[in-house]
N, C-alpha and C positions, 0 to 999 in steps of 0.2 A: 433458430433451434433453442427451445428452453431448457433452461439447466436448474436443479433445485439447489439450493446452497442455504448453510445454516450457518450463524454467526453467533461465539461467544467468549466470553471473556476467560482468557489465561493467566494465570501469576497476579498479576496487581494491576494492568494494562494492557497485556497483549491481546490480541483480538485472535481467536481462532475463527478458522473457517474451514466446511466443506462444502466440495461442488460435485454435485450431483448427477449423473448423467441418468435420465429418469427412462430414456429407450435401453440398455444396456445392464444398470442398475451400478457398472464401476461408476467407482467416486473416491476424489483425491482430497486428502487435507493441505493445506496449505501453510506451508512449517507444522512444528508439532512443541510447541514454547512448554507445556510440558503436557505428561502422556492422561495425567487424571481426568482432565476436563475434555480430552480427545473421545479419547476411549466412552467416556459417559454421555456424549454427544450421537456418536457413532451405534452407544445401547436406547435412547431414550428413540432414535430415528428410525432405528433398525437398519439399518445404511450396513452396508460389508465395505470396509477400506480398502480399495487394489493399489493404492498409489500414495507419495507422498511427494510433494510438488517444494523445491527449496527456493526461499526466494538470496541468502544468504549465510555468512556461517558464524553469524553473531551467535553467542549460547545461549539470548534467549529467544530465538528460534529453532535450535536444535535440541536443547537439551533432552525430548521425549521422544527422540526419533528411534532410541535403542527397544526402548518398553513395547512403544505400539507399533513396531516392526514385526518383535516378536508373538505378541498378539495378533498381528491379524497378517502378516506376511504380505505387505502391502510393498510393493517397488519405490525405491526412495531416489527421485530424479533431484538434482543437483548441478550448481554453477560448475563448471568445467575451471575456472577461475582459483576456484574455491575447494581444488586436488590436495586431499590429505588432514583438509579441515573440518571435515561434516562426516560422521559414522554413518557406515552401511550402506553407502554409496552404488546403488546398481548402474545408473544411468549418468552420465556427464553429460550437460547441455550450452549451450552458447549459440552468441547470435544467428539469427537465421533458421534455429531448428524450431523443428514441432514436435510437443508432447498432446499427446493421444490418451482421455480418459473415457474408455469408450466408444462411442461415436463424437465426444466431444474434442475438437482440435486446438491447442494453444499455440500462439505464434511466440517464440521465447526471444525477448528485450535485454541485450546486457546494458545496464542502466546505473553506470558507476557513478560513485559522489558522494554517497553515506561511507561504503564504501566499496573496491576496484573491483569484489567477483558478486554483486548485488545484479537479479537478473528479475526480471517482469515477466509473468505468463497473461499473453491478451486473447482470452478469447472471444474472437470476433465475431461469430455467427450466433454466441449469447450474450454480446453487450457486455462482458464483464470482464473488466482485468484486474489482476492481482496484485499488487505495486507494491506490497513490502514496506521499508523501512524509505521510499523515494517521493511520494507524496502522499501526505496525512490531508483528513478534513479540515479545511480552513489552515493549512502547514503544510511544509515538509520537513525530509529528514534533517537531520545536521550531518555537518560533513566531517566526516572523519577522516579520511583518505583522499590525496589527489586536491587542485585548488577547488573550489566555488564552480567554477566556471565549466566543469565536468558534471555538477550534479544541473546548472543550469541549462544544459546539451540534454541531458535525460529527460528533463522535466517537457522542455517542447516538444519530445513524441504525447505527450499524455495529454497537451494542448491541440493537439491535431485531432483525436479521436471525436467521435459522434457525442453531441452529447447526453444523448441519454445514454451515454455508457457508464455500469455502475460500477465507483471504483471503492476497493477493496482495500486497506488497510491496514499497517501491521499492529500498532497500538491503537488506542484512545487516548488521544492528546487532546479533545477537540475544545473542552471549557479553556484552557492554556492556550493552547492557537489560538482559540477566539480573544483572548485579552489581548495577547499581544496585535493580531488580526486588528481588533480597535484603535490599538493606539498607532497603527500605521496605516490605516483608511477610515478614520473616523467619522466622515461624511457621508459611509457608504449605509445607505437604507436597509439595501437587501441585506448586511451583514450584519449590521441590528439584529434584522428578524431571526437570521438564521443563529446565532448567539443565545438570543431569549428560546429559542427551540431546542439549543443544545442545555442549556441551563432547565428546563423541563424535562427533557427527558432522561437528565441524571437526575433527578427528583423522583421519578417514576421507574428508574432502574434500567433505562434504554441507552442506547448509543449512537448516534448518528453515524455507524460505520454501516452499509456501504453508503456513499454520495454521489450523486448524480455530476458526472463531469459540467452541465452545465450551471449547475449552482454554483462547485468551487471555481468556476471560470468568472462569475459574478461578485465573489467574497472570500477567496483566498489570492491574501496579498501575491504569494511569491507566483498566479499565476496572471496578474495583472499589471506586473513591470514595465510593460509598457506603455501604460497609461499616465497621464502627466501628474494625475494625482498621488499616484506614489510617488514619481518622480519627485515632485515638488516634497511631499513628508520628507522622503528622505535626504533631502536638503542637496538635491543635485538639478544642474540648472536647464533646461527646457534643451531638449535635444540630445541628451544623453539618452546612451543605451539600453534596451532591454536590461541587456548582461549585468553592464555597470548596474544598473537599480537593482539588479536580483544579488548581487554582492554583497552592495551597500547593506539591504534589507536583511539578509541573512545573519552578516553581519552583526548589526542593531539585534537579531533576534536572539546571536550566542551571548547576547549581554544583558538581555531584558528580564 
């Protein structure tokens, strides 16, 4: 099932998005980091807002949910987790449930580790899910809440999926992922290339947000932990864990 989704940049980094249900014509944003570039998104498309889709209740994902509520009367779905923290709250969501835009269906992921009420919408019949603040291009999040080893649990549902599934982002970290990305698989070709691509197209005003799950499976470190070459960077010895290397590596990254 195809779905139209438009991508643009909020505040200083956030990534907005809408997904589009093109049989029905609902269409949900996806956080609202704030309401100016929503809303102008929403008039340059001509798209109607029925929904707003939350993936957490950091404020700079919420902050716009009040403005472009009241504009367009859009149903503001939300972490169940996340009761008392997010304005305007119609719908509470957790794992196991489906949110509905449309004819389009989302499977909702409670995907803690950034942090405890952080949830994923996958929608599976258009190849595309939504991931919030739990894995960036070439990165993921940092953990705020709970050890490591919960955001590391999150991250292998998103290692399971197809991979041409296009995954969705909450910021643009990706020239910052990419450095550090180098300096913890330096050997790796494809992550050259895909660096010198991210390095062009902030040149030209673009963002490599969304990404094809099977490229970050080829060039983002945290989703290749189990391979000996990171093992071995990050200076742990032939046989250790997935986990342990996505620790260590994380780690290494809140310091880099």
């Amino acid at each position: 099932m195809e779905a139209q989704v438009r991508t643009f940049l909020c505040r200083s980094d956030n990534i907005g998005v809408l997904i589009r249900d093109p049989e029905t014509g609902a269409c949900a944003a996806i956080d609202v980091p704030e309401a100016a570039p929503v809303l102008r998104a929403l008039d340059e498309t001509g798209w109607r807002l029925t929904d707003i889709l939350v993936t957490h209740r950091h404020g700079d994902h919420i902050a716009g949910i009040p403005e472009v509520k009241r504009a367009t009367g859009a149903r503001v779905t939300a972490p169940r987790k996340a009761e008392g923290s997010i304005p305007d709250v119609d719908v509470a969501v957790g794992e196991g449930d489906v949110v509905r835009v449309g004819s389009l269906a989302a499977q909702v992921w409670e995907t803690p580790g950034h942090c405890n009420d952080h949830i994923t919408y996958w929608f599976e019949q258009a190849g595309v899910v939504c991931a919030g603040d739990t894995l960036f291009t070439l990165g993921c999040g940092r953990v705020l809440e709970g050890p490591p080893e919960v955001l590391w649990r999150s991250l292998q549902r998103f290692a399971d999926l197809p991979g041409e599934t296009q995954v969705y982002s909450g910021h643009d970290y990706v020239l910052s992922n990419g450095r550090f990305a180098l300096a913890a698989d330096p050997d790796n070709a494809a992550l050259r290339a895909r660096v010198a691509e991210a390095e062009t197209a902030r040149k030209e005003g673009r963002f490599l947000i969304p990404s094809r799950l099977s490229t970050e499976r080829e060039t983002n470190p945290f989703l290749r932990c189990g391979t000996s070459e990171i093992a071995h960077n990050v200076d742990l010895p032939a046989g250790s864990s997935p986990e342990q290397v996505f620790v260590t590596l994380r780690s290494w990254k809140d310091r880099f």
